[in-house]
PyMOL commands that place a pseudoatom at each C-alpha (Angstrom):
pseudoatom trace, name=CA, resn=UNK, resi=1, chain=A, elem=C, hetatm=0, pos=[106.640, 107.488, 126.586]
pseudoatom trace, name=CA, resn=UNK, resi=2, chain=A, elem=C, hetatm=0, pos=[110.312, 108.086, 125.878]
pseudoatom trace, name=CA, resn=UNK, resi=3, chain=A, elem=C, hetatm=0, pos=[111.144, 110.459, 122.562]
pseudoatom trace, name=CA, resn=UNK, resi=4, chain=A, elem=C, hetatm=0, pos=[112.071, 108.588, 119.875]
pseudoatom trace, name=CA, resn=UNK, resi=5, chain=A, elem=C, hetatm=0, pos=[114.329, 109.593, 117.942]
pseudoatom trace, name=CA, resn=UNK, resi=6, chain=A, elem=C, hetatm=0, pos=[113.326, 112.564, 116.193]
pseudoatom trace, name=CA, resn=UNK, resi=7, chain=A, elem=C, hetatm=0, pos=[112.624, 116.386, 116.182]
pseudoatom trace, name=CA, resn=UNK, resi=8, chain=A, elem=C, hetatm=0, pos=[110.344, 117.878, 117.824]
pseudoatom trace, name=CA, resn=UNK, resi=9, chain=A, elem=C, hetatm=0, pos=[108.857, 121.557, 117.671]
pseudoatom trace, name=CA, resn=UNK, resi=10, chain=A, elem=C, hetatm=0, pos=[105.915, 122.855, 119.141]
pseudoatom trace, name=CA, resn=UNK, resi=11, chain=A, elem=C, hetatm=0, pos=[104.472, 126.511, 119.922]
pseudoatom trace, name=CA, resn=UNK, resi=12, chain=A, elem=C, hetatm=0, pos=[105.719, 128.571, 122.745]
pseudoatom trace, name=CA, resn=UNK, resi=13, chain=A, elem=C, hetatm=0, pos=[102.771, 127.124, 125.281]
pseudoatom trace, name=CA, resn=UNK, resi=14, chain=A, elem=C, hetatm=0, pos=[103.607, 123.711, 124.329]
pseudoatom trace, name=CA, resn=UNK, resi=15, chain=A, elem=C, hetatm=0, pos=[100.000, 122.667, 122.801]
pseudoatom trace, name=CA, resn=UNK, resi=16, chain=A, elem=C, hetatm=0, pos=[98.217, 121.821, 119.551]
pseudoatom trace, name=CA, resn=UNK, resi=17, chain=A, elem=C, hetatm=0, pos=[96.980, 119.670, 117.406]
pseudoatom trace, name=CA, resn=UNK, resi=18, chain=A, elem=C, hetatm=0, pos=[99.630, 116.982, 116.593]
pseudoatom trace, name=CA, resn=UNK, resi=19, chain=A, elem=C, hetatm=0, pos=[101.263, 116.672, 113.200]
pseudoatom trace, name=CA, resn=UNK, resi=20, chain=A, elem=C, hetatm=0, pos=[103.423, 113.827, 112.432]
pseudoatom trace, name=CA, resn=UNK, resi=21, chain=A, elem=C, hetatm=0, pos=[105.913, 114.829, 109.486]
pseudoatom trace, name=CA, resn=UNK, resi=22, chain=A, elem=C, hetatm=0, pos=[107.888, 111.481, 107.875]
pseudoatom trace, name=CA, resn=UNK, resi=23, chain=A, elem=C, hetatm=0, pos=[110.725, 112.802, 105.903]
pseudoatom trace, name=CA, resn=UNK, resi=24, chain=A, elem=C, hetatm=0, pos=[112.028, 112.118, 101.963]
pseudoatom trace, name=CA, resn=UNK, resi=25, chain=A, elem=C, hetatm=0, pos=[115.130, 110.165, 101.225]
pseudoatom trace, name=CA, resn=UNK, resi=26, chain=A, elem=C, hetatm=0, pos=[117.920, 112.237, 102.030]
pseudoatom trace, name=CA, resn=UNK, resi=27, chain=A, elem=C, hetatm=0, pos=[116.996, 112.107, 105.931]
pseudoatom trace, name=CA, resn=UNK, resi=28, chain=A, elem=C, hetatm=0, pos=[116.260, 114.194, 108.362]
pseudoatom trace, name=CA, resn=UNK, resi=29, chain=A, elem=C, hetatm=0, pos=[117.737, 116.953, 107.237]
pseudoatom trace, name=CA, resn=UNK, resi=30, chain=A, elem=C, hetatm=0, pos=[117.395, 121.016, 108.153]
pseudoatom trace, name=CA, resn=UNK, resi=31, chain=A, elem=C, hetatm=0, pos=[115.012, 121.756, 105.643]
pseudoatom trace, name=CA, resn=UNK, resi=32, chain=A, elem=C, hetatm=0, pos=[112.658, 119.653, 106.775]
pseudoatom trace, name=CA, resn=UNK, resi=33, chain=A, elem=C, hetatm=0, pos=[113.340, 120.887, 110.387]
pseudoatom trace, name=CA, resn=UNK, resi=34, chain=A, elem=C, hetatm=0, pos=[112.430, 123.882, 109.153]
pseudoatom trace, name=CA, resn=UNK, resi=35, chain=A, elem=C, hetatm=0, pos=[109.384, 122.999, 108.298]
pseudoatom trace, name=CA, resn=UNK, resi=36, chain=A, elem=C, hetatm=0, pos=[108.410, 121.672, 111.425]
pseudoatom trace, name=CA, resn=UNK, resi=37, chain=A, elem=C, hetatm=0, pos=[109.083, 124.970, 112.862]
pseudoatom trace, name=CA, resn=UNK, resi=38, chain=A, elem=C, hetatm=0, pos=[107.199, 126.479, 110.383]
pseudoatom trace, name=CA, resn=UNK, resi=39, chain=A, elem=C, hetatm=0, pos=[103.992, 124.335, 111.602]
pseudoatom trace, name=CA, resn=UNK, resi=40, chain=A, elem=C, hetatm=0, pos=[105.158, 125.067, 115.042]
pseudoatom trace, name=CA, resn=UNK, resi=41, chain=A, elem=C, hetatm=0, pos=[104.717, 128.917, 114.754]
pseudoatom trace, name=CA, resn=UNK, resi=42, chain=A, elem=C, hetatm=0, pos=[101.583, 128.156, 113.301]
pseudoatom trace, name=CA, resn=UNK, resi=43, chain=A, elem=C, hetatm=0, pos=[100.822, 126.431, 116.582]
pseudoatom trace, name=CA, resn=UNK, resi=44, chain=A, elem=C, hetatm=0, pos=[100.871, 122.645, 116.082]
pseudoatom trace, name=CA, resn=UNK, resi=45, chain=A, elem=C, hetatm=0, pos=[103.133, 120.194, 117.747]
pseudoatom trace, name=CA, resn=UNK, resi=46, chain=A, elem=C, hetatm=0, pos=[105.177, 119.053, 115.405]
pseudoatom trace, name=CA, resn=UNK, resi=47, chain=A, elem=C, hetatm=0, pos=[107.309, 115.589, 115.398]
pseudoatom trace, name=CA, resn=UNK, resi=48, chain=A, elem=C, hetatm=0, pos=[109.183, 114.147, 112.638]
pseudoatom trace, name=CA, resn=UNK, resi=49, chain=A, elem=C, hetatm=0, pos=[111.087, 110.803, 113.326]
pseudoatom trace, name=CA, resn=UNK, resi=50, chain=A, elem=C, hetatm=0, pos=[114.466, 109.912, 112.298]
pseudoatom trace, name=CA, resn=UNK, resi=51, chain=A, elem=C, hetatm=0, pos=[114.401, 107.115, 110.170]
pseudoatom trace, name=CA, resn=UNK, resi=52, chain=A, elem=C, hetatm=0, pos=[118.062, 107.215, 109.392]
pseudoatom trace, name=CA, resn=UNK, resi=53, chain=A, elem=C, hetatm=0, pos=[119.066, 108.009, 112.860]
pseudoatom trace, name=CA, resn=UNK, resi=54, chain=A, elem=C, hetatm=0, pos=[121.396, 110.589, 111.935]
pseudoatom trace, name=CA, resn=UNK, resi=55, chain=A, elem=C, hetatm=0, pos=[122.536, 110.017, 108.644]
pseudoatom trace, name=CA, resn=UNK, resi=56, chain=A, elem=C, hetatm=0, pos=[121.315, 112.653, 106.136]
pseudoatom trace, name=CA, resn=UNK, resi=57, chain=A, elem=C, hetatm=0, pos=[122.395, 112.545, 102.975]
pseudoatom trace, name=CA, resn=UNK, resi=58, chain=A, elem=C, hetatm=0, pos=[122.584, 115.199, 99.542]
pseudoatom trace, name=CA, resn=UNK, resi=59, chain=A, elem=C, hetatm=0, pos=[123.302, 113.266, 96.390]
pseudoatom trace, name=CA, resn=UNK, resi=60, chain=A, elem=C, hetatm=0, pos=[120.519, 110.962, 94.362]
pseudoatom trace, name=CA, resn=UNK, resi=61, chain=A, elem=C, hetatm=0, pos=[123.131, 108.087, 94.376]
pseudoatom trace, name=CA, resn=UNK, resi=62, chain=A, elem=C, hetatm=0, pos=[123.507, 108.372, 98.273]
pseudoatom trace, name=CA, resn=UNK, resi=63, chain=A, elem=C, hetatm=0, pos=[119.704, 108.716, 98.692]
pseudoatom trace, name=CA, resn=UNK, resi=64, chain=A, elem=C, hetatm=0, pos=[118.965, 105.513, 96.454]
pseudoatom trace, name=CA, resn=UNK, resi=65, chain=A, elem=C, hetatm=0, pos=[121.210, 103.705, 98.832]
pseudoatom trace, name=CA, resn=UNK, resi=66, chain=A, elem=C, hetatm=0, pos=[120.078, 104.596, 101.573]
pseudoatom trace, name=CA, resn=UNK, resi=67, chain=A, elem=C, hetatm=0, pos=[116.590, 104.289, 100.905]
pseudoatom trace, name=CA, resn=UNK, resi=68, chain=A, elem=C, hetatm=0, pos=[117.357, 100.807, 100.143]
pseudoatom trace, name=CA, resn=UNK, resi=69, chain=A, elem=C, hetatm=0, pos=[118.912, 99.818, 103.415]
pseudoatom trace, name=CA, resn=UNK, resi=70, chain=A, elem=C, hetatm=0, pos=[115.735, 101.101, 104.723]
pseudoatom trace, name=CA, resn=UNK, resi=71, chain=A, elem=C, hetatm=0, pos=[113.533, 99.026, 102.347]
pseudoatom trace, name=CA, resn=UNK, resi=72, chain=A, elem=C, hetatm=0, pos=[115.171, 95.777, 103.045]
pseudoatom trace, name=CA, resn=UNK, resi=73, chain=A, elem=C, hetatm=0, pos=[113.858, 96.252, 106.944]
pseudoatom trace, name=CA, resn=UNK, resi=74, chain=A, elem=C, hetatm=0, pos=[110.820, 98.298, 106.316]
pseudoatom trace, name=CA, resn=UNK, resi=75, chain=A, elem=C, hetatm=0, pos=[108.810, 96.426, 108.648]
pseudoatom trace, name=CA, resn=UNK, resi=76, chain=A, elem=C, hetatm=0, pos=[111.199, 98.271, 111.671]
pseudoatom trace, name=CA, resn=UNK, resi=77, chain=A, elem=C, hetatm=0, pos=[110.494, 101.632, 110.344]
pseudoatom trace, name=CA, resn=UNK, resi=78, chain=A, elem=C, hetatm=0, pos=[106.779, 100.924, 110.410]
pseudoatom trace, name=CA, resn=UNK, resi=79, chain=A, elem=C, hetatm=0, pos=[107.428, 100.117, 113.873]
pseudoatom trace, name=CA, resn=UNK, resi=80, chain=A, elem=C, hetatm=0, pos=[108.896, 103.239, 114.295]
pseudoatom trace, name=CA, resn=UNK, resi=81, chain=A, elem=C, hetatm=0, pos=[106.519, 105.485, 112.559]
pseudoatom trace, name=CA, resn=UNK, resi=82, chain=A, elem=C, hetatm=0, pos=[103.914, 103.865, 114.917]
pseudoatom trace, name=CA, resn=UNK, resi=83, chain=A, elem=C, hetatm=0, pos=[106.026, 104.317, 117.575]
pseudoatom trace, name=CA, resn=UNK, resi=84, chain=A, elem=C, hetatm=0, pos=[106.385, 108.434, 116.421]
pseudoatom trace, name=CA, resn=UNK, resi=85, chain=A, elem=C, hetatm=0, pos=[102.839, 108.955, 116.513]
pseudoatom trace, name=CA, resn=UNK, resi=86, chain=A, elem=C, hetatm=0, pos=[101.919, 107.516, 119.118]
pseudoatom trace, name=CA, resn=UNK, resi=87, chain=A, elem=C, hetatm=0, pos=[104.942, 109.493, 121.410]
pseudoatom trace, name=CA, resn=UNK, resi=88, chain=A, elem=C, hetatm=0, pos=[102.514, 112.253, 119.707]
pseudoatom trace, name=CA, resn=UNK, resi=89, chain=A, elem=C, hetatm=0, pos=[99.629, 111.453, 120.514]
pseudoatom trace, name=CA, resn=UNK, resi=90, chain=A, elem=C, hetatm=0, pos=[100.616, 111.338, 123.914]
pseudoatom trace, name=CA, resn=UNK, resi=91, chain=A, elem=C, hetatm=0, pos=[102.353, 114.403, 124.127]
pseudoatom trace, name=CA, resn=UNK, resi=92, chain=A, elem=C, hetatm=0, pos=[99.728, 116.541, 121.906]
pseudoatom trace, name=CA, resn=UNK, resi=93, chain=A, elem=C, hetatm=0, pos=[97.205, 114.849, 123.903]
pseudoatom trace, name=CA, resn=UNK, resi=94, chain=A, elem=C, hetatm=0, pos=[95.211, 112.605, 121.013]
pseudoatom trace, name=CA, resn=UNK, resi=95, chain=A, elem=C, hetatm=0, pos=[93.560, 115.280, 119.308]
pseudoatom trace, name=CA, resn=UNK, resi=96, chain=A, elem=C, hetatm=0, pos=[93.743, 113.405, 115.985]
pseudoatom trace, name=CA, resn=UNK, resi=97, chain=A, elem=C, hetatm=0, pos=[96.498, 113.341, 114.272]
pseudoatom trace, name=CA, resn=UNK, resi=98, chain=A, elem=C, hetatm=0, pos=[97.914, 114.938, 110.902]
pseudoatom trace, name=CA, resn=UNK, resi=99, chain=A, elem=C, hetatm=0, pos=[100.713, 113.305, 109.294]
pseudoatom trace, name=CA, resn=UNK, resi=100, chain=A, elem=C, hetatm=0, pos=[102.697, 114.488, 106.603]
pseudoatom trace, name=CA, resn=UNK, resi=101, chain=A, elem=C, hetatm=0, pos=[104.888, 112.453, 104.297]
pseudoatom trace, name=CA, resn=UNK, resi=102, chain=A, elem=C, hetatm=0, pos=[107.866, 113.751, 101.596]
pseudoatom trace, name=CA, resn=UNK, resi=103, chain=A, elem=C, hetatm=0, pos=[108.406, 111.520, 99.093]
pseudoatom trace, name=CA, resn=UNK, resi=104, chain=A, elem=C, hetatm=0, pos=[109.833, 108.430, 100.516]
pseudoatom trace, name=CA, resn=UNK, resi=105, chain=A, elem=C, hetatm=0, pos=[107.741, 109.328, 103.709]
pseudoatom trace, name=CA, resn=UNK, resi=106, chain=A, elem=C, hetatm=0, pos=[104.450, 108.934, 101.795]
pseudoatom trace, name=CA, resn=UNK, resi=107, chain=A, elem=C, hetatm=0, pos=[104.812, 105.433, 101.761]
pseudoatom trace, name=CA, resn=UNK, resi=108, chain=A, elem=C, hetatm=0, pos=[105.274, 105.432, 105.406]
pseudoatom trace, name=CA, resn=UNK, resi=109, chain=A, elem=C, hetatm=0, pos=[102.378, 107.890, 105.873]
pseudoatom trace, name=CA, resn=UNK, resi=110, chain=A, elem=C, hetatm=0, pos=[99.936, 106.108, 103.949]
pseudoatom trace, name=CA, resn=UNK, resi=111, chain=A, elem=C, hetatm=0, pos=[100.814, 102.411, 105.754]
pseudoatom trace, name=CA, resn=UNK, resi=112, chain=A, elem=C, hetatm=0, pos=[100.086, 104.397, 108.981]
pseudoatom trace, name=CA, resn=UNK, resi=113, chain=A, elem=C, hetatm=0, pos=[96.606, 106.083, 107.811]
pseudoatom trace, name=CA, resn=UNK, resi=114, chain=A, elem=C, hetatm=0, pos=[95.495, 102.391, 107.297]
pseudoatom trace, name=CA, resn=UNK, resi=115, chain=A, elem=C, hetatm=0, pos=[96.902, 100.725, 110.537]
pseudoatom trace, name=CA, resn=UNK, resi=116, chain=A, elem=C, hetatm=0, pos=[95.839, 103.358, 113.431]
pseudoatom trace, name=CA, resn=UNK, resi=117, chain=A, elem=C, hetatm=0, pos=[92.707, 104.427, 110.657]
pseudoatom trace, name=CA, resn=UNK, resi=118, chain=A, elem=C, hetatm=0, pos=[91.547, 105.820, 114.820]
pseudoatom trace, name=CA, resn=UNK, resi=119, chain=A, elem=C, hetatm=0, pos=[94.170, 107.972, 115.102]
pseudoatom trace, name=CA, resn=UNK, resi=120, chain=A, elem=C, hetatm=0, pos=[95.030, 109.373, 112.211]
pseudoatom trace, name=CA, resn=UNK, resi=121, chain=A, elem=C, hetatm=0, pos=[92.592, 112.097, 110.580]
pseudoatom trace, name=CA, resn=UNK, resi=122, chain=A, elem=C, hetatm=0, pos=[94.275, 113.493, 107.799]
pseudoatom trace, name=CA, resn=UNK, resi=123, chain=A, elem=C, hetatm=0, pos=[97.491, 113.077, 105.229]
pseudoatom trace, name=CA, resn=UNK, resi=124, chain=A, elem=C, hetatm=0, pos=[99.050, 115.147, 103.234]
pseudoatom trace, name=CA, resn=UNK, resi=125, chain=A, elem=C, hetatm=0, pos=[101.235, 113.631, 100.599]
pseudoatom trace, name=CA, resn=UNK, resi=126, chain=A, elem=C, hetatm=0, pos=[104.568, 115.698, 98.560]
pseudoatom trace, name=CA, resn=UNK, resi=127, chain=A, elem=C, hetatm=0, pos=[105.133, 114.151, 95.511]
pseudoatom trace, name=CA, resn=UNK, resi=128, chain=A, elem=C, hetatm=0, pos=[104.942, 110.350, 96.391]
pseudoatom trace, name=CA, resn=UNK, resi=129, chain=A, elem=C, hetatm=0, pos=[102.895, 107.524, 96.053]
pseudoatom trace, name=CA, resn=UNK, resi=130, chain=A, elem=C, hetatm=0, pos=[102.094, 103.954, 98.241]
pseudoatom trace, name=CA, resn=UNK, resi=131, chain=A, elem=C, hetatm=0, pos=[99.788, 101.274, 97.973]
pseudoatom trace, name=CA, resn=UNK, resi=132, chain=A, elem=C, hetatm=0, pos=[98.107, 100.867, 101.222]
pseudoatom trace, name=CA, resn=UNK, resi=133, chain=A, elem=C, hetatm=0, pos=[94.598, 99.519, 102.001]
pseudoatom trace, name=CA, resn=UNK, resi=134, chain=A, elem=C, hetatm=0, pos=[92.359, 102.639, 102.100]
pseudoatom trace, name=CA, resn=UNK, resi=135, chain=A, elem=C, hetatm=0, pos=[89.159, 101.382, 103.488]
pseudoatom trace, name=CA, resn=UNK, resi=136, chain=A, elem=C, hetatm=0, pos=[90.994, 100.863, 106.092]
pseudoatom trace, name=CA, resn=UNK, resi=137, chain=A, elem=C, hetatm=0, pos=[91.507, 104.231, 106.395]
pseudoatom trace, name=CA, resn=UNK, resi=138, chain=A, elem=C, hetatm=0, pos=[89.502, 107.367, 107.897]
pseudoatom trace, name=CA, resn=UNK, resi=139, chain=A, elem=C, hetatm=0, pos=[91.745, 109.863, 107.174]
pseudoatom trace, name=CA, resn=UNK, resi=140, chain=A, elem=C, hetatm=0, pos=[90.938, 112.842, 104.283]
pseudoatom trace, name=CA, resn=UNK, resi=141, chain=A, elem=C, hetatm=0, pos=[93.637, 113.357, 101.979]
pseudoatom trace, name=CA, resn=UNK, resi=142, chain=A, elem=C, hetatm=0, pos=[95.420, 116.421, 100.315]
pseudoatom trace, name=CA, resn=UNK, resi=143, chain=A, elem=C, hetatm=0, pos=[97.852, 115.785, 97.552]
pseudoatom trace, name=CA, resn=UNK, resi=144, chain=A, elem=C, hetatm=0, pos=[100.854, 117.723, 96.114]
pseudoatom trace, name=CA, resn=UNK, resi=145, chain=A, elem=C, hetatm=0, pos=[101.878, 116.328, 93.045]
pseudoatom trace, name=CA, resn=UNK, resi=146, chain=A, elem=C, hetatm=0, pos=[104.826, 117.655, 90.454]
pseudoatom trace, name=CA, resn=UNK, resi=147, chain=A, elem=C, hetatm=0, pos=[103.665, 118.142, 86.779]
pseudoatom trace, name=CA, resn=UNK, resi=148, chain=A, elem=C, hetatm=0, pos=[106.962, 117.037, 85.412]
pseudoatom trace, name=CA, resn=UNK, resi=149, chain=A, elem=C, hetatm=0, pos=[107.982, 113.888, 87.534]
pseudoatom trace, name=CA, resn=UNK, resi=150, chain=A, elem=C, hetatm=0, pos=[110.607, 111.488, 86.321]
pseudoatom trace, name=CA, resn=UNK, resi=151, chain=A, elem=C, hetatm=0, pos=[110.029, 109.701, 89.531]
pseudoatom trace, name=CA, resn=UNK, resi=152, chain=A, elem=C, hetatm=0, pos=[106.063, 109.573, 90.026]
pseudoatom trace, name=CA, resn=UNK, resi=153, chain=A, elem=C, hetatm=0, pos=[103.991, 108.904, 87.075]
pseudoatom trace, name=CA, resn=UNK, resi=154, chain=A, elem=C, hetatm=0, pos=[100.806, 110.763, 86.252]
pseudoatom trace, name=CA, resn=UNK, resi=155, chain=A, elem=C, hetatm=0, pos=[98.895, 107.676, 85.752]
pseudoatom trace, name=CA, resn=UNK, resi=156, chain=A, elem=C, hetatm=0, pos=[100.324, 106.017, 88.961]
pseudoatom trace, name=CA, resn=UNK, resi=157, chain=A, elem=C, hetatm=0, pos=[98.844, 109.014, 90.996]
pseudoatom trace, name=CA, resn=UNK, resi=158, chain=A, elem=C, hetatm=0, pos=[95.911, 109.147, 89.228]
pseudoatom trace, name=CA, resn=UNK, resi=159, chain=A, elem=C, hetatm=0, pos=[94.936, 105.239, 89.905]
pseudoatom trace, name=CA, resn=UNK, resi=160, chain=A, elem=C, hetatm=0, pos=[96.420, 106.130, 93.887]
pseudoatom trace, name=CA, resn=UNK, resi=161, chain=A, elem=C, hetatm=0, pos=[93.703, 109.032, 93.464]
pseudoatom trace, name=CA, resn=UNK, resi=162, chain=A, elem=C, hetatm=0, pos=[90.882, 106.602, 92.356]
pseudoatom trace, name=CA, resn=UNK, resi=163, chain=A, elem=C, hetatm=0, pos=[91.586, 103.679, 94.725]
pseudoatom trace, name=CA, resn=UNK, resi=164, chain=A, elem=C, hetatm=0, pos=[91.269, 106.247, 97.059]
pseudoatom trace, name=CA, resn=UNK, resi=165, chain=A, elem=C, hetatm=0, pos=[87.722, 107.600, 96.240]
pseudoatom trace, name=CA, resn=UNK, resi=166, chain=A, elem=C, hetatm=0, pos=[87.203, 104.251, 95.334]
pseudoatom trace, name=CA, resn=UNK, resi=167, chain=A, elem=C, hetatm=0, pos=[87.272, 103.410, 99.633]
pseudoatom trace, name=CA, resn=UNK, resi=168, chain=A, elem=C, hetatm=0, pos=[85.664, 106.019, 100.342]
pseudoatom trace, name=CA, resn=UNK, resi=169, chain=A, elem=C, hetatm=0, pos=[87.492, 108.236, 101.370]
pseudoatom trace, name=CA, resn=UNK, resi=170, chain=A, elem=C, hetatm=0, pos=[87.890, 112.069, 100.955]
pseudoatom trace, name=CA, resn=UNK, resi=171, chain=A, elem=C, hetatm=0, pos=[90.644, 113.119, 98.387]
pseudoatom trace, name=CA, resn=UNK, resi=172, chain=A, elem=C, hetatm=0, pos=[91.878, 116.655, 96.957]
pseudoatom trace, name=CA, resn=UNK, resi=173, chain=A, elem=C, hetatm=0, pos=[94.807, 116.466, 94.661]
pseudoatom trace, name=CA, resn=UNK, resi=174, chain=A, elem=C, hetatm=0, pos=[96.830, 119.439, 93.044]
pseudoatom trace, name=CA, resn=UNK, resi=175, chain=A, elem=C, hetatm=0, pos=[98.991, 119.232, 90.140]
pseudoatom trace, name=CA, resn=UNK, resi=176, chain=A, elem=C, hetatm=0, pos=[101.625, 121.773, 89.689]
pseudoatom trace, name=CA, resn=UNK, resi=177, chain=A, elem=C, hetatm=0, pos=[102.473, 122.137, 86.128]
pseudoatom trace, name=CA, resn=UNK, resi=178, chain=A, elem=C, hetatm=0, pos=[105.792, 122.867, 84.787]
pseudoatom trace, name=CA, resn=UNK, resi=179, chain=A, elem=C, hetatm=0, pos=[107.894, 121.838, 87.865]
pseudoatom trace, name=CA, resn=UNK, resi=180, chain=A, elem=C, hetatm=0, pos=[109.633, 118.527, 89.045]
pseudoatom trace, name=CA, resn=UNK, resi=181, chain=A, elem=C, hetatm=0, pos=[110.069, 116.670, 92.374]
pseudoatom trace, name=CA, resn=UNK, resi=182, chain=A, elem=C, hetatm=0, pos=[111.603, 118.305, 95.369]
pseudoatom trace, name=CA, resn=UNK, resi=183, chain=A, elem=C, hetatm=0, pos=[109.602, 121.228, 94.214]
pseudoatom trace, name=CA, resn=UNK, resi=184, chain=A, elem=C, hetatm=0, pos=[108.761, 122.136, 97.814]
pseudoatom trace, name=CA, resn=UNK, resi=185, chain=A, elem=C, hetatm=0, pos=[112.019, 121.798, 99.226]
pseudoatom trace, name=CA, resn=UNK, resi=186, chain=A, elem=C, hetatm=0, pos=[114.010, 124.799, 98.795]
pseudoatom trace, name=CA, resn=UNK, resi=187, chain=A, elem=C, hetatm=0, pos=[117.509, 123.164, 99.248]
pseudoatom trace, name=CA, resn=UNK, resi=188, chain=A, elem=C, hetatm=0, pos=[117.123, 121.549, 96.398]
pseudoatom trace, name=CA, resn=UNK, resi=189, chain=A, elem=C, hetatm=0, pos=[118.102, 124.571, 93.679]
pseudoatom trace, name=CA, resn=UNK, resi=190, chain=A, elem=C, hetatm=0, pos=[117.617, 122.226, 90.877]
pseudoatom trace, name=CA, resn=UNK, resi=191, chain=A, elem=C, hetatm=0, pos=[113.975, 121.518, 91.669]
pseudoatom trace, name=CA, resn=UNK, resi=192, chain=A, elem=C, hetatm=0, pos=[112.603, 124.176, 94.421]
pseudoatom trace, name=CA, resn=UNK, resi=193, chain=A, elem=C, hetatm=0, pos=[110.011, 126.654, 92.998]
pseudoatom trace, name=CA, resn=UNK, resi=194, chain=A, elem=C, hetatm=0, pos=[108.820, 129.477, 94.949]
pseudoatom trace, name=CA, resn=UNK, resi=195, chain=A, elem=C, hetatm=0, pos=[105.967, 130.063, 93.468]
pseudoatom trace, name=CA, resn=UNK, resi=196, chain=A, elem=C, hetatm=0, pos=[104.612, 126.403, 93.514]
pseudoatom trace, name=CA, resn=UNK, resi=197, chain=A, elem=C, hetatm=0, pos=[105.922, 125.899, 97.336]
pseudoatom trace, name=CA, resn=UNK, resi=198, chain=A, elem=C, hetatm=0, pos=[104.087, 129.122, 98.605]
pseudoatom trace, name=CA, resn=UNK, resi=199, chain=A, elem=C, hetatm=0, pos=[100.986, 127.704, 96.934]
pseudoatom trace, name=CA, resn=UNK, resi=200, chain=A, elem=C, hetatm=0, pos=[101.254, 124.294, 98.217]
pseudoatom trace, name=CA, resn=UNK, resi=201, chain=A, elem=C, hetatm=0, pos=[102.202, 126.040, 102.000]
pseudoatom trace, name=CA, resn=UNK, resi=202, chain=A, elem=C, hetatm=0, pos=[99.144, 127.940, 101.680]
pseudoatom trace, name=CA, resn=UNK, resi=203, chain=A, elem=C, hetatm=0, pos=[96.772, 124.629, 100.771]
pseudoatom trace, name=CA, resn=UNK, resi=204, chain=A, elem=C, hetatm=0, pos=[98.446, 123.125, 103.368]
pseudoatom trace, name=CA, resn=UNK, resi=205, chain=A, elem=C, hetatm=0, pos=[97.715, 124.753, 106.629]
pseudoatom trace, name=CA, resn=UNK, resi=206, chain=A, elem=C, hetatm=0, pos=[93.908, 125.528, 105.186]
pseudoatom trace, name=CA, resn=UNK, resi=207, chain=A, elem=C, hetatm=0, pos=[93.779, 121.548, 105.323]
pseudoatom trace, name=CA, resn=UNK, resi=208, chain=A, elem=C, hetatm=0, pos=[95.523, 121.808, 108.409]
pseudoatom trace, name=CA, resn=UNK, resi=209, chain=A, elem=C, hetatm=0, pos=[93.322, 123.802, 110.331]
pseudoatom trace, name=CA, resn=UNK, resi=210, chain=A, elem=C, hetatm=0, pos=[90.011, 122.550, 109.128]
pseudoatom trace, name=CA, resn=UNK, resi=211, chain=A, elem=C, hetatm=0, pos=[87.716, 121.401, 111.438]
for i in range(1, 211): cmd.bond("trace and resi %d" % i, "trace and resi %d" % (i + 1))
show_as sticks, trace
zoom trace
């Protein structure tokens, strides 16, 4: 299968386990290439798709809009996110896949758990939220979640959290206290915290590696 359009990292040998990474609203932008070369050193092959297809973007008002052109044809960026992991799969060689969603990419993540529930094994969610129909689902989830979000309500996660269990399915969530959204993304100076994003890292490839 063709790349789609996308980055793509992956250790100096060219194998591991596959990890599908769907990025926030602002795009596809070089933080979160960074972090797929971050996962690549760690030695997973690593593909994040370009929703935007090119356009990356650095102010809220520029991110609302273009989150909403995406939203009003969100059925063809499902079809794309499908079409991401499975290029993956192929080219990690089905080994169950990982995906990772930021934000506006946990929706995306979470539709895709539920619609290839024999492909994907695990999610792990920054700071977002999606409904999604989790018994359709096999995946185990691990949650990073913002103690002081104007954009994702406690009680929104927490009833996300329950419907979750609720399936079935298995579910660790951590709350960071004191810190907003974009906490994890350290090009965003008004939100990124160290401290919080080391943590999170850390939690992160444990879940990651797990057999």
């Amino acid at each position: 299968m063709t790349q789609p359009d996308g980055y793509l990292a992956a250790p100096p040998d060219g194998r591991g386990n596959p990890v599908l990474v769907l990025h926030p609203w602002w795009g596809l932008n070089a933080t979160i290439r960074a972090f797929c070369d971050r996962l690549a050193a760690e030695g997973f092959v690593v593909f994040a798709p370009d929703l935007y297809h090119g356009q990356v973007v650095a102010t809220i008002p520029e991110a609302e809009a273009a989150v909403n052109a995406l939203s009003s044809n969100y059925q063809q960026a499902q079809v794309e996110v499908a079409e991401a992991a499975t290029f993956l799969n192929e080219r990690a060689g089905d080994r169950g896949l990982a995906v990772i969603g930021f934000s506006m990419g946990v929706y995306y993540g979470l539709a895709l758990a539920s619609a290839m529930p024999d492909h994907v094994s695990k999610v792990v969610i920054f700071y977002g939220t999606g409904d999604a129909d989790f018994s359709a689902a096999r995946a185990a989830y691990l949650g990073h979640f913002a103690g002081d979000d104007d954009f994702e309500p406690r009680a929104y996660v927490d009833g996300m959290e329950e419907a979750m269990r609720n399936a079935g399915r298995s579910v660790t969530f951590h709350h960071y206290p004191g810190i907003g959204h974009w906490f994890f993304e350290s090009d965003r100076a008004d939100a990124y915290n160290e401290a919080a994003a080391a943590l999170a890292w850390q939690r992160t490839l444990a879940f990651l590696k797990e057999s």
